[in-house]
C-alpha positions in Angstrom: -63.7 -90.8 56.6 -61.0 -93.0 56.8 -62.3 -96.0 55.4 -62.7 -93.5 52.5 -59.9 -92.9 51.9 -58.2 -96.5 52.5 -61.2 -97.6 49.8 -60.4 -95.0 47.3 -56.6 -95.7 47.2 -57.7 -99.6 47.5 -59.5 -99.4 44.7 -56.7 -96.9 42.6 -53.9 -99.7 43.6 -55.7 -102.2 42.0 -57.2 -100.6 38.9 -55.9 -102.3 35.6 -54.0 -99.9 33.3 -55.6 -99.6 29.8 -55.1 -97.7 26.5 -56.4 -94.3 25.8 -59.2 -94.3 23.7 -59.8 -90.3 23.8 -57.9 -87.7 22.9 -56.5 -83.6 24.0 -56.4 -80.8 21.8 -54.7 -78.3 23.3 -54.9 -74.2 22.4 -51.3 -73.1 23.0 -51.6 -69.1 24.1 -53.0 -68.6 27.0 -52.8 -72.2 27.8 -49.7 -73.5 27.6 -48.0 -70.1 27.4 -48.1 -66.2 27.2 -46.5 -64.6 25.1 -43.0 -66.6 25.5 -43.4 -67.5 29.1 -44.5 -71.4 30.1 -47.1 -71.2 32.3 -46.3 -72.9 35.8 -48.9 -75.7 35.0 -48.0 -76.8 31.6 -44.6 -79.0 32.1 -46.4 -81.0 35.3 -49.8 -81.2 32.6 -47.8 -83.0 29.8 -46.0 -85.1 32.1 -48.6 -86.5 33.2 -49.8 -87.4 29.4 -46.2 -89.0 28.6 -44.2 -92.0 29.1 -42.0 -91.0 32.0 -39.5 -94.1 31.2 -39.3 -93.2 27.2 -40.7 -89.9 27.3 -43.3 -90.2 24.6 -47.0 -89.8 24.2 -48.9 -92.4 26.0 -52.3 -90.1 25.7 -53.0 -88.8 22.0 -52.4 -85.3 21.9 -52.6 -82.2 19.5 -51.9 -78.9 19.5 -53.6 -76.6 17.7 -52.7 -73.0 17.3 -54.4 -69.9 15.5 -51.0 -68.8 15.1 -50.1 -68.6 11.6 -46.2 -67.3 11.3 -44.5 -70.5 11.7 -44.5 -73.7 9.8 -45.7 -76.8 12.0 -41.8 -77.8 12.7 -40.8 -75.0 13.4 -43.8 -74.8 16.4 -43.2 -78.3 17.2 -39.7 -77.3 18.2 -40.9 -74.4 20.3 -42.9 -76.5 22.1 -40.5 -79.6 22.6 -38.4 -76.8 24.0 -41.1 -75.3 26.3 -42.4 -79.0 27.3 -39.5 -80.8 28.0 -40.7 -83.6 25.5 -40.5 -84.2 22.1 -43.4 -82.6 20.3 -43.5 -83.7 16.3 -44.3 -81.9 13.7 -47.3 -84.2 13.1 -48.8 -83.1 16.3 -49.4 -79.5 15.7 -52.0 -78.2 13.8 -51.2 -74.4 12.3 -54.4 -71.9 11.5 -53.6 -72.3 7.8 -52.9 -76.1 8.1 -56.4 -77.0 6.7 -55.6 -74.7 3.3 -53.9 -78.1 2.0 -57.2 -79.5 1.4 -58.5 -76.5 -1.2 -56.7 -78.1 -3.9 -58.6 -75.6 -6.3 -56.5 -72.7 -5.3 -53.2 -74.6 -4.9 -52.4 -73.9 -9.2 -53.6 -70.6 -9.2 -51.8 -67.4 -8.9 -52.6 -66.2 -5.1 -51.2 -63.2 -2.9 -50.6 -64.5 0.6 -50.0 -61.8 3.4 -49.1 -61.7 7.0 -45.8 -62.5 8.9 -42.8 -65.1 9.2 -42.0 -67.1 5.6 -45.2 -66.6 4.5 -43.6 -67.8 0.9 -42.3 -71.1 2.3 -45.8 -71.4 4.5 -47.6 -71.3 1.2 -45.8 -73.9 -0.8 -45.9 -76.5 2.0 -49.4 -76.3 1.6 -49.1 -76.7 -1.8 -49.9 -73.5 -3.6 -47.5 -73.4 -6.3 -47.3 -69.9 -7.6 -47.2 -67.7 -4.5 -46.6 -63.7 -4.7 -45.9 -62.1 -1.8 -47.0 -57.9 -0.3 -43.1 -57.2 -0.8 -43.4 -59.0 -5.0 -46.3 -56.6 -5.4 -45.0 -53.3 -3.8 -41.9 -53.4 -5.3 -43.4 -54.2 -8.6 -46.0 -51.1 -8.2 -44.4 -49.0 -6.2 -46.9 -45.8 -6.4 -49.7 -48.0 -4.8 -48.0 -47.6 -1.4 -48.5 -44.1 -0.5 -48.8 -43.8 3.1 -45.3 -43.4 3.9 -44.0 -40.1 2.6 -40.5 -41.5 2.9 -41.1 -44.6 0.8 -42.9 -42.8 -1.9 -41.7 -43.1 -5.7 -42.6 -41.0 -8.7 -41.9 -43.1 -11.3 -43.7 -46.7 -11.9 -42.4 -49.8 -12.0 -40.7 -50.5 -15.2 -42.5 -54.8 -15.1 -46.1 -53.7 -13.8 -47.7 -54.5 -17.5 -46.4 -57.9 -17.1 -47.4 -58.9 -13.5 -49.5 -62.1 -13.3 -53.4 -61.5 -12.6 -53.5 -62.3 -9.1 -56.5 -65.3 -8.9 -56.7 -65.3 -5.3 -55.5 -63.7 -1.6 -54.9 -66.0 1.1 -54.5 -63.9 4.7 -52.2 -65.8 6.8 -52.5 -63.3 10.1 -52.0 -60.1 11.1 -49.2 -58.0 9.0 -46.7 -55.8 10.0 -47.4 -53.0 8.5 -51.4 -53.0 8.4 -51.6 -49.5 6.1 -49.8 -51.3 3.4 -51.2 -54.6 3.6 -54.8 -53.0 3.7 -54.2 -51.1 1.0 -53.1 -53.0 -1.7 -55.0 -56.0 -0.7 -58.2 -53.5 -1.3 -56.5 -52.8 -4.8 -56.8 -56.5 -5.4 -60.1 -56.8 -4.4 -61.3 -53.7 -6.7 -59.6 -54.3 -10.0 -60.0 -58.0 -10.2 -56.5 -59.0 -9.0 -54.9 -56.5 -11.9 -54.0 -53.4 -10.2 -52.2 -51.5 -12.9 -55.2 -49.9 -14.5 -58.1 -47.8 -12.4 -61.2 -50.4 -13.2 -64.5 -48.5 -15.4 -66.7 -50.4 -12.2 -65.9 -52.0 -9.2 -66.2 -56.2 -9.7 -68.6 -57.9 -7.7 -68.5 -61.3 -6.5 -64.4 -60.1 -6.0 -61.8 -62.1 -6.4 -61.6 -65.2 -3.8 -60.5 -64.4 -0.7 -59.4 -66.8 1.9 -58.6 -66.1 5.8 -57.1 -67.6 8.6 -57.4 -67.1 12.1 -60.3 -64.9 13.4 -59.2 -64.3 16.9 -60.0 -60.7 17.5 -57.6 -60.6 20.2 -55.2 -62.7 22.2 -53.0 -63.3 25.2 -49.1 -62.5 25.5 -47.3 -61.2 28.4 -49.1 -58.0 28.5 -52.0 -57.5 31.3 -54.7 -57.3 28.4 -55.3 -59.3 25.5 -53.9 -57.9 22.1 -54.7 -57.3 18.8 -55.4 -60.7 16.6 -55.7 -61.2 12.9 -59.7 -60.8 13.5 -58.8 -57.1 14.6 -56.7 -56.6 11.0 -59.6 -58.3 9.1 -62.6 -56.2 10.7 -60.6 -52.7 9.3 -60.2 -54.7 5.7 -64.4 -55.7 6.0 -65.0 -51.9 7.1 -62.9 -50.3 4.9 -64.3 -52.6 2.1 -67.8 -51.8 2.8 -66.9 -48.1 2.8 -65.5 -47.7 -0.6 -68.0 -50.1 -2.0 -71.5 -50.0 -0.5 -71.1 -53.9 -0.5 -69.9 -56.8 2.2 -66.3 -58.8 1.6 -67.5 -62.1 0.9 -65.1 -65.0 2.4 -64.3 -68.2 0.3 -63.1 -69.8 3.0 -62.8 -69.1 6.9 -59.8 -70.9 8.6 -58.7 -71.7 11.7 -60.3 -71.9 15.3 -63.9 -71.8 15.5 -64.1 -73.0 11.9 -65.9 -76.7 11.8 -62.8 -77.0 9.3 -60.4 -76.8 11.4 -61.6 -79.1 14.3 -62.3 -82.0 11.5 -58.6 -81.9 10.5 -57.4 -81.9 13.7 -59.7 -85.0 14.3 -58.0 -86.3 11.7 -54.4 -85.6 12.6 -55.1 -87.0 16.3 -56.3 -90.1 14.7 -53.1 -90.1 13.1 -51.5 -89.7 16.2 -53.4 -92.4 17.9 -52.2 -94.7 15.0 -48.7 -93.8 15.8 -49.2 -95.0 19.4 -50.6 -98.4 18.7 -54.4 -97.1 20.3 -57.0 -98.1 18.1 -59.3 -95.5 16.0 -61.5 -93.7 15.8 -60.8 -92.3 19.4 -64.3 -92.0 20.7 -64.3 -88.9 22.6 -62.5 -85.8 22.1 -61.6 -82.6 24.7 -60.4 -79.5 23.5 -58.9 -77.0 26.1 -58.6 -73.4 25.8 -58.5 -70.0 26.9 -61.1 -68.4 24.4 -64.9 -68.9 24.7 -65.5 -66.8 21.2 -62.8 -69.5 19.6 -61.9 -72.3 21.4 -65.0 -73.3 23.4 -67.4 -71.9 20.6 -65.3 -73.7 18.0 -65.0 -76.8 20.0 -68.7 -76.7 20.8 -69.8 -75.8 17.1 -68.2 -79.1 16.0 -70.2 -80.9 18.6 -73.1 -80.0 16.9 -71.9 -81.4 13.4 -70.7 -84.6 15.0 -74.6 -85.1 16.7 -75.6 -84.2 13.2 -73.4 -86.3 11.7 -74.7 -89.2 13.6 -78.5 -88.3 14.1 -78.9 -86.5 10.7 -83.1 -85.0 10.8 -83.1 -82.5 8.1 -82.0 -82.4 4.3 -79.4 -80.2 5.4 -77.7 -81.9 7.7 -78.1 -84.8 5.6 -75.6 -83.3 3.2 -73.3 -82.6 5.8 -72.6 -86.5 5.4 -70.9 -85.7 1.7 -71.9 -87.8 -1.7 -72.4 -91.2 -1.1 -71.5 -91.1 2.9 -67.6 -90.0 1.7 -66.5 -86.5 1.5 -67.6 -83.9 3.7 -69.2 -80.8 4.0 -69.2 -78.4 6.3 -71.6 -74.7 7.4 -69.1 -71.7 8.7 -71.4 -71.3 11.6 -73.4 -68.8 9.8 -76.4 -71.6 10.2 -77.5 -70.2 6.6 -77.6 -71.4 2.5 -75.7 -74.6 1.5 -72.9 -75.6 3.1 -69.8 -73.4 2.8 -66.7 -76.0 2.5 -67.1 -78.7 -0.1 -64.5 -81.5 0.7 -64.2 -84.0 -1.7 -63.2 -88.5 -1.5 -59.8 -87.5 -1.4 -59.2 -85.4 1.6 -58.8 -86.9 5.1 -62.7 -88.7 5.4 -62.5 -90.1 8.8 -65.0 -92.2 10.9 -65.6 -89.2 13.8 -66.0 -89.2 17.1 -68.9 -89.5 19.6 -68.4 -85.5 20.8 -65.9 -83.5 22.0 -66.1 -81.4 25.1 -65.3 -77.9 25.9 -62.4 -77.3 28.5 -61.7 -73.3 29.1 -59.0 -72.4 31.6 -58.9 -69.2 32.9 -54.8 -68.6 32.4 -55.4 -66.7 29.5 -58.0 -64.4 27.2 -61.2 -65.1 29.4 -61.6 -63.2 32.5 -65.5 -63.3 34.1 -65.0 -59.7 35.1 -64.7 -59.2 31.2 -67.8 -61.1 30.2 -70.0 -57.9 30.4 -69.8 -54.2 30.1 -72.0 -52.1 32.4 -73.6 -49.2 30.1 -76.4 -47.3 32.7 -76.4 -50.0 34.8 -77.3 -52.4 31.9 -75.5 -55.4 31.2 -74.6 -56.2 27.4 -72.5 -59.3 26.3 -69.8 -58.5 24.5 -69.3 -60.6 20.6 -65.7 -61.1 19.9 -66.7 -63.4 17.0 -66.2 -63.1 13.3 -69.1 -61.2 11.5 -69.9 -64.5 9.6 -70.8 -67.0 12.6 -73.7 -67.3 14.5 -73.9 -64.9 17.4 -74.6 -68.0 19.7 -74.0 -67.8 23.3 -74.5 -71.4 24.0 -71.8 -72.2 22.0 -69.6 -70.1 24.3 -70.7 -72.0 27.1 -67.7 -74.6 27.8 -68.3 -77.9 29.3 -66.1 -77.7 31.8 -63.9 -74.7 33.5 -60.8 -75.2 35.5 -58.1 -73.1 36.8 -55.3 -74.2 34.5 -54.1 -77.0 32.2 -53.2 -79.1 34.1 -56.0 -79.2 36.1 -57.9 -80.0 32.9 -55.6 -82.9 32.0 -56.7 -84.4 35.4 -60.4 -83.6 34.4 -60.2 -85.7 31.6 -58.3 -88.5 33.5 -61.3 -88.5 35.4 -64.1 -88.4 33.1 -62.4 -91.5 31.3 -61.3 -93.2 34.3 -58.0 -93.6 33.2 -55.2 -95.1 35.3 -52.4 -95.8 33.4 
């Protein structure tokens, strides 16, 4: 036992340093916080990923959020405040970050709901004529009826001249859900022209893009709490009850979206660049808290990368894009052509070998919360959007550890890295 030991730190005193040729992508509630609150592991985790003597990244590493009420500085500078390190604004990857690559909607007249400067969100991303719930109550004022103490009786005097809304883009969860339910459902049934009752109810609707599916998440409360996936479920039901007829989704954003995963590939190959490392990093971990988003995200985006690589069907064969450039990507609905069309011009990047699934259990996952007993029976519970695959495989993480930074030191030993 002792010459163990003496071996083992033999062997670690004489191990050459080297560069990092992997990167973390780290979930933020539940892992590196709740709610507000740093959790115990996260400062000693990051350290370890840093340059104690100039206090940067010597690992690449990106953090990548559901959370869609914040622009990426503005989270970078929450988390530089909660780390103890500087955290840029090029290391953080927002739910809605990907929407800068759907360059068709970015000219067209779109309604964007949920909280924080959902205005100034939008035009970073580069939608250029943005109206907002508060624009289109105020302009129609009898469409918001649920409040008796808001109510008008006289219409707005510019509602003839409101612009046809195009398309909706759903940031997160609003405050005030009866509103935001209400008039996004007018959009949806009068063609983006709500000041005239519609002769039939259009179908395909007008294009309707979301972000961030978590159905719940966890803050400082005991139990996890309502997520955007909760507001979205009431606008699919409520949909489908007026109409006979299913919401369809242009787009899907945010964790487990294949989408979101390849931009943050991207962006940590950015990162890497920044440090010197070269690219592309050949292995990639992603730790979180979430089997239905994280892990099943994480894991999902395994399965294009081996498919990428070891393409055996037409299908997958497109994945590649025109020409070996471009991409395209399913929504984990395993059905029809691919979903997201990504053209030359938007971040093609030589991908990794895999990445791995880290969950820690500081957060939304709790294994006496994996089943329900119902007579004795045992039924799995599905927390994932009604458009992916009900695959419990792809909940399956590679790895589970206590904390974060017991997953940092995972990694460090998978790679064998000694820096």
């Amino acid at each position: 036992m002792v010459l163990r030991f003496l071996s083992t730190h033999f062997q670690q005193a004489f191990r050459k340093p080297h560069a990092a040729n992997f990167g973390l992508l780290f979930d933020i509630d539940g892992v590196i916080v709740r709610g507000r609150e740093v959790l115990p592991s996260s400062k000693e985790a990051i350290s370890l990923l840093t340059d104690q003597n100039t206090g940067k990244f010597k690992v690449p590493c990106v953090f990548v959020t559901n959370a869609g009420n914040a622009l990426r500085s503005a989270k970078a500078e929450q988390l530089s405040n909660w780390l103890g390190v500087p955290v840029s604004q090029d290391q953080v990857v927002m739910s809605h970050s990907p929407l800068k690559l759907f360059k068709q909607f970015h000219n067209k007249t779109v309604l964007v709901s949920g909280q924080g400067p959902v205005l100034q969100i939008a035009k970073n991303l580069g939608f250029t004529k943005v109206v907002t719930i508060e624009n289109l109550k105020s302009t129609f004022p009898m469409l918001d009826m649920v409040d008796h103490t808001r109510r008008r009786r006289e219409p707005g005097k510019y509602e003839k001249f409101f612009p046809k809304i195009e398309a909706i883009v759903l940031f997160g969860e609003p405050v005030r859900w009866e509103t935001n339910l209400q008039l996004i459902l007018d959009l949806l049934l009068t063609n983006g022209k709500p000041d005239t009752a519609p002769e039939y109810i259009p179908y395909p609707h007008i294009p309707l893009l979301a972000c961030n599916m978590d159905l719940m998440w966890m803050a400082e409360a005991c139990m996890p709490r309502f997520g955007h996936g909760c507001f979205l479920h009431c606008l699919e039901g409520l949909y489908h009850k007026i109409t006979g007829r299913h919401i369809q989704y242009t787009a899907l954003i945010g964790k487990p979206s294949e989408i979101t995963y390849h931009h943050a590939e991207y962006v940590i190959n950015q990162h890497a660049e920044s440090l010197g490392l070269e690219t592309p990093l050949h292995r990639l971990y992603a730790i979180g808290d979430n089997p239905e988003t994280d892990i099943y995200g994480a894991n999902l985006y395994n399965r294009y990368l081996r498919d990428k690589r070891f393409p055996t069907s037409r299908k997958q064969k497109m994945s590649q894009g025109k020409g070996g450039s471009g991409i395209m990507l399913s929504r984990g609905n395993g059905d029809g052509d691919p979903l997201y069309v990504l053209e030359d011009d938007c971040e093609v990047l030589d991908c990794a070998d895999s990445i791995e699934s880290i969950l820690v259990l500081t957060g939304v996952y709790d294994k006496s919360r994996d089943y329900k007993q119902q007579g004795g029976d045992k039924h799995i519970f599905n927390h994932n959007h009604r458009d992916f695959t009900v695959d419990e495989d792809l909940k399956m993480p590679t790895f589970t550890v206590k904390n974060v930074l017991e997953a940092v030191k995972l990694v460090y030993e998978e790679e064998q890295f000694y820096s």
